[in-house]
C-alpha positions in Angstrom: -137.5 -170.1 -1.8 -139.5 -173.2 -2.4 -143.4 -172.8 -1.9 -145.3 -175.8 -0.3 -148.1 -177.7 -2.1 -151.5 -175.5 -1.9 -154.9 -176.2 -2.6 -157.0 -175.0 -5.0 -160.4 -175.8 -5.9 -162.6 -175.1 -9.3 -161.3 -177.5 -10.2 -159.3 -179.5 -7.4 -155.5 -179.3 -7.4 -152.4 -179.0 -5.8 -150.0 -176.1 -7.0 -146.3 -175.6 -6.1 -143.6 -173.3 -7.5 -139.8 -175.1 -6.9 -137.1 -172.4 -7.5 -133.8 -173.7 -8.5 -129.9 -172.0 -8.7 -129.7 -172.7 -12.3 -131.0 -174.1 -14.8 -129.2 -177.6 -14.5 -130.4 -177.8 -11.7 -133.8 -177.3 -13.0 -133.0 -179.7 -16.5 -132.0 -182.5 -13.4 -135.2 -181.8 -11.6 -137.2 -182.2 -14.7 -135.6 -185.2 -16.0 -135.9 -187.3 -12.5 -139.6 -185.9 -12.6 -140.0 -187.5 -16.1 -138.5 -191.1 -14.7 -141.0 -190.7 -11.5 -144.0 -190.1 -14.0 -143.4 -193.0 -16.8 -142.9 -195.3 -13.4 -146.2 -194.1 -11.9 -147.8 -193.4 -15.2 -149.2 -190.0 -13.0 -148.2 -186.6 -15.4 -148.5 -183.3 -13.4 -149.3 -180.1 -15.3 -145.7 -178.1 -15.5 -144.5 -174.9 -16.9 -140.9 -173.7 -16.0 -138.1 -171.2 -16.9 -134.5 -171.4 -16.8 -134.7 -171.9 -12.7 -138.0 -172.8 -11.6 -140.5 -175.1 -12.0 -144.7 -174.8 -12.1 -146.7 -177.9 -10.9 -150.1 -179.0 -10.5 -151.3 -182.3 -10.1 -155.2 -182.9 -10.6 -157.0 -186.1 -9.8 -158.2 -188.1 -12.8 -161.3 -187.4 -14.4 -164.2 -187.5 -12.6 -162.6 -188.4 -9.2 -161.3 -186.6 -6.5 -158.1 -186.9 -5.0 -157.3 -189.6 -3.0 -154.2 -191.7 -1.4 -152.8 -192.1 -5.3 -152.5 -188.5 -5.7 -151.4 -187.4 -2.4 -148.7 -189.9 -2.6 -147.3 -188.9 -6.1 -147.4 -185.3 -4.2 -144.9 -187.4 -1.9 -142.8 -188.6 -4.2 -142.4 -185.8 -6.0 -141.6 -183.6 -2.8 -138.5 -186.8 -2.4 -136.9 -185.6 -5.7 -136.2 -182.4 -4.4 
């Protein structure tokens, strides 16, 4: 099961773990999530295994999140 987006503070961030059948599904995931980051020029912080996927997105720094961030949250949530 897919978690939502929760935040964390010290420092700010959105996490999410997204749980996939297998691991091309995961390699698909990862690739469309490389295309939506070079577009935006916005790279979350990822770790995955064979079928699930780590993410946290931070504001920049020295800011705080914002519309930016919370719609690359969005866009994110659309790939999947």
């Amino acid at each position: 099961m897919n978690q939502p987006w929760t935040q964390r503070s010290r420092p700010d961030r959105f996490e999410r773990r997204v749980e996939f059948d297998d691991y091309e599904a995961t390699r698909v995931f990862l690739e469309r999530l490389n295309d939506l980051s070079d577009r935006l020029d916005k790279f979350p912080d990822i770790s995955f295994g064979r079928t699930y996927v780590n993410l946290t997105v931070r504001p920049e720094e020295g800011q705080v999140f914002g519309e930016a961030e919370q719609s690359f949250i969005a866009e994110i949530d659309e790939l999947l």
